[in-house]
N, C-alpha and C positions, 0 to 999 in steps of 0.2 A: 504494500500500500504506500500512500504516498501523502507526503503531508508530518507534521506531528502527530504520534499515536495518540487519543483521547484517553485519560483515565479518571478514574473516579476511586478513591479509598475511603472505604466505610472498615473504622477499625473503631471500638467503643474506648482505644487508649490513647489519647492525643500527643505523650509525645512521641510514641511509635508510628502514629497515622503521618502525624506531621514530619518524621522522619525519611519515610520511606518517599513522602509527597517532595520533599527538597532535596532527596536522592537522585531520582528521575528525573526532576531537573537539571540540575547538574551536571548531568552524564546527557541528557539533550536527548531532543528527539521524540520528548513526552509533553504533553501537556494536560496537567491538573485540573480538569473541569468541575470537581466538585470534591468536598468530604463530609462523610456523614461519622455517625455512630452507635447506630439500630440498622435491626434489620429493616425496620419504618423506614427507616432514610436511605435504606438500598432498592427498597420499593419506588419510593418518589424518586428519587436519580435517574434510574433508570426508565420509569414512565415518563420525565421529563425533558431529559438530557440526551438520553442514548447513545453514553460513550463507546467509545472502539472497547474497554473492558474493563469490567467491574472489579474491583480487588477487592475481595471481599474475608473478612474473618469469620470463624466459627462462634467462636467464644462471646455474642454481645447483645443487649438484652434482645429481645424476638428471636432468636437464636437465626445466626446466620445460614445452617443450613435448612432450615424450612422455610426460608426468604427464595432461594431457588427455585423451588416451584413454582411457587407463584409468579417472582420475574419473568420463566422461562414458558409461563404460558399465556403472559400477556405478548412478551415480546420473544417471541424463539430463535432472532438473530441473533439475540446479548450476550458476548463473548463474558464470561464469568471466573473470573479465577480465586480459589481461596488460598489465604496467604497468612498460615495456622501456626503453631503451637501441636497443635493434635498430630498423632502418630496415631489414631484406634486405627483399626483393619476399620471398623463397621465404622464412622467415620468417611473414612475415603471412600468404602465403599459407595456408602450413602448418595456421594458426592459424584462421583463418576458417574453412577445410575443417575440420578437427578437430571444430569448433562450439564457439569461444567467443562471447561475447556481447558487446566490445571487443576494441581494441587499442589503448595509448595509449602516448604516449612520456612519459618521465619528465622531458624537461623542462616537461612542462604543472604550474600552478600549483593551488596546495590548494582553492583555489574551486571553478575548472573541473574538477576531477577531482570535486570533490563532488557536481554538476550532472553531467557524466557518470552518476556511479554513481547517483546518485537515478534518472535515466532508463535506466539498464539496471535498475534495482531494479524501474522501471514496465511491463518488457517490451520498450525499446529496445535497440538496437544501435548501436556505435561504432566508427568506426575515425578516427583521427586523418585530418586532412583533408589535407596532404600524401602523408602514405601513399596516402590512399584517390585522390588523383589520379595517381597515378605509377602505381598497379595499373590505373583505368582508359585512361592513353595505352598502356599496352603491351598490353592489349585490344583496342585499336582495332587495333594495326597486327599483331595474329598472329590474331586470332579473326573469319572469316567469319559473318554472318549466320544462316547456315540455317535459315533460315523463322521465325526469331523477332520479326522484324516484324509477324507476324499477329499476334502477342499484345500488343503494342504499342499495335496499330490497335486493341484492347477497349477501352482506355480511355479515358474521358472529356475533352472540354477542359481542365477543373480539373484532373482528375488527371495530364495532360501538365503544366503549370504547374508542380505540385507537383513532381515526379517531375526535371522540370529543375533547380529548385532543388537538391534533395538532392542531385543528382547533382554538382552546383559546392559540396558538401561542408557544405549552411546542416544545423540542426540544427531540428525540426519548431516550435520555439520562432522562430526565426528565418526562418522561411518564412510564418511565419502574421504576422510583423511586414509581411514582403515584401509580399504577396498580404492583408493588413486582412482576416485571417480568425483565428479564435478558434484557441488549441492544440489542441481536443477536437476540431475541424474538422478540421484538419489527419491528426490522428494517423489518424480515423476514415475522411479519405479514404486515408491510406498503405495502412490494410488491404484495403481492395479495391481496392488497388494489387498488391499483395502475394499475392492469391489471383490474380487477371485474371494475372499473368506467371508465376504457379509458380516462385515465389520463397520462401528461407528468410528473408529478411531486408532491411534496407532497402539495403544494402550492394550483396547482389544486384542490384537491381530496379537502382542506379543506375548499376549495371558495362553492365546489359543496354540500360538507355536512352543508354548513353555509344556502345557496340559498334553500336549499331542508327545512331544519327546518323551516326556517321564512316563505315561502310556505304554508307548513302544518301544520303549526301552529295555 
């Protein structure tokens, strides 16, 4: 996209909100169009404003995760990321199902989160890579197969390569360093990744290639 990315942080702790808000500043290429501190005020923001993405916490009163719903069925374009404390499984999970577009923990640093949000601004998906490994071991050991191998077997050499990586939590920037192929490479094989499994996202795709291995293994 093009432009300064829109954001909006709704944190109920201000000088964390106000920190992360004069971070992203700084580091440029963002712009602050609002901050709240309820999940009330992530409601209105977003009915009002309609930034490129909502930063949103768990932790504040309305509880930030059942503010989700409701946003994402007034407005289903609203890119959403939460930007937590929380480590629960049921949490993220919550969070994922809901259809946010990250999840990040807050001790990540004003860079990385800036790079995050530029790439959910482009259409990506985040989960923090510890999270997103602890979601797929307990995948492996409660969730059978059932026949989703066959969708697996669609895709491509390359596309298995790739799909491993993601899965050990590299970011599409970081997989096309692996594999000496370009970002646009990358991002352009994920999507028919992404169609080939009947996947929402890349998250999915990597929970599916994690469950399929341990499976058949």
């Amino acid at each position: 996209m093009t432009g300064a990315i829109r954001i909006a942080v709704v944190d109920d702790h201000p000088l964390f909100r106000e920190g992360v808000a004069r971070s992203l500043l700084e580091i440029g290429g963002f712009e602050i169009v609002a901050q709240g501190a309820t999940a009330q005020d992530a409601e209105r923001i977003a009915a009002t404003l309609q930034p490129d993405i909502l930063l949103l916490d768990i932790s504040m009163p309305g509880d930030g995760l059942a503010s989700v719903a409701s946003i994402l069925a007034s407005h289903p374009a609203q890119k959403i990321v939460m930007l937590t404390v929380s480590e629960d499984n049921a949490d993220v999970t919550q969070a994922l199902n809901a259809g946010v577009r990250g999840y990040v923990l807050k001790g990540v640093g004003s860079r990385t989160l800036a790079e995050i949000l530029g790439n959910v601004a482009a259409g990506e998906n985040y989960v923090s890579p510890t999270l997103s490994a602890r979601l797929l071991s307990n995948l492996q050991s409660l969730q059978p197969s059932n026949g989703k191998a066959d969708r697996l077997r669609q895709l491509t050499g390359r596309e298995i390569d790739i799909l491993r990586l993601v899965a050990e939590g590299l970011s599409n920037k970081e997989v096309a360093l692996r594999l000496k192929l370009q970002e646009k490479t990358v991002k352009h094989h994920m999507t028919g990744v992404l169609s080939k499994l009947n996947v929402r996202n890349r998250t999915e795709a990597a929970l599916l290639m994690r469950e399929i291995g341990a499976t058949s293994a």
